[in-house]
C-alpha positions in Angstrom: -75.8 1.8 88.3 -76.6 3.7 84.9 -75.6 2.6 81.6 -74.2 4.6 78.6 -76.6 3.5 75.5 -75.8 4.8 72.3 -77.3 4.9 68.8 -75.1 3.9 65.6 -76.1 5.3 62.4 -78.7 7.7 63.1 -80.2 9.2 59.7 -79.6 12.6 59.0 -83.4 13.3 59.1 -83.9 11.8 62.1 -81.2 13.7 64.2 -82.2 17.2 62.5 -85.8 16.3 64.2 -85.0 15.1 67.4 -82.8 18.2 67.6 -85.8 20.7 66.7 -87.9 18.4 69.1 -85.4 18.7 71.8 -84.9 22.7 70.9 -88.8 22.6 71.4 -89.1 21.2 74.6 -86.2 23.4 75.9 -84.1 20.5 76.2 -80.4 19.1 75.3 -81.0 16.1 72.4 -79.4 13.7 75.3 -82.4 15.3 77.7 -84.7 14.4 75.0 -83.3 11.1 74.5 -84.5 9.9 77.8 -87.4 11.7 78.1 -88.1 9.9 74.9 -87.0 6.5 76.5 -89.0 7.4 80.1 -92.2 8.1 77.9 -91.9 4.8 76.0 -91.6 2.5 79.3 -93.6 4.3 81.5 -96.9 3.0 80.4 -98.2 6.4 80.8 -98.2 7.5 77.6 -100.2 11.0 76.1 -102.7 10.3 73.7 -102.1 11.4 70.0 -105.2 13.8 69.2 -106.3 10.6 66.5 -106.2 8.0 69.7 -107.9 10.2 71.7 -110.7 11.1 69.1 -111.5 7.0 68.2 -112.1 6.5 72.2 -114.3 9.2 71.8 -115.8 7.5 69.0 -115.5 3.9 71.0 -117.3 5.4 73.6 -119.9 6.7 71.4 -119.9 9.9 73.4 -122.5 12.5 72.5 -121.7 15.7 74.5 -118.4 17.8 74.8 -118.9 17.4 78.8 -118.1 13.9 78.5 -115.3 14.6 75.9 -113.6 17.0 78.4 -114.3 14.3 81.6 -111.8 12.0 79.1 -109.5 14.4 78.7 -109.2 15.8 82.4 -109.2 11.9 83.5 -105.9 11.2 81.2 -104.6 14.6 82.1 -105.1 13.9 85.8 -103.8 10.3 85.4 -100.7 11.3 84.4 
C-alpha cells in the first residue's frame, strides 16, 4: 500500500533547485522526488565524475581503454 510522505520546511533554495532539476529531467518536482528517493535506496547509484576519477586513480589505471572498460561496466551494471 503506498504512503503519502511529505517534507516540512523545505528552504527556499532548495525547492527553487529541485524544481530546475526536475524541469531538467523533464519531470514534475513530485516525479523527481521519488526518482530522488528510488536512486538513494537502490544501491545502484551513478558515479559523480570525482568518485569515478579516484577508482581510476585506486586502480592505478594507465590507459584510457581501461578507463572506458570502468565506465561501460557501471553503465552496463545499471
Amino acid at each position: 500500500m503506498p504512503v503519502t510522505l511529505s517534507i516540512k520546511n523545505a528552504p527556499d533554495d532548495v525547492v527553487r533547485r529541485l524544481k530546475a532539476r526536475a524541469e531538467r529531467h523533464h519531470r514534475s518536482l513530485q516525479g523527481e522526488l521519488m526518482a530522488i528517493i528510488e536512486e538513494a535506496v537502490s544501491g545502484n547509484r551513478r558515479l559523480t565524475p570525482a568518485e569515478a576519477l579516484e577508482q581510476a586513480r585506486r586502480r592505478k589505471l594507465a590507459t584510457p581503454k581501461e578507463a572506458a572498460a570502468i565506465v561501460r561496466a557501471d553503465r552496463d551494471g545499471r
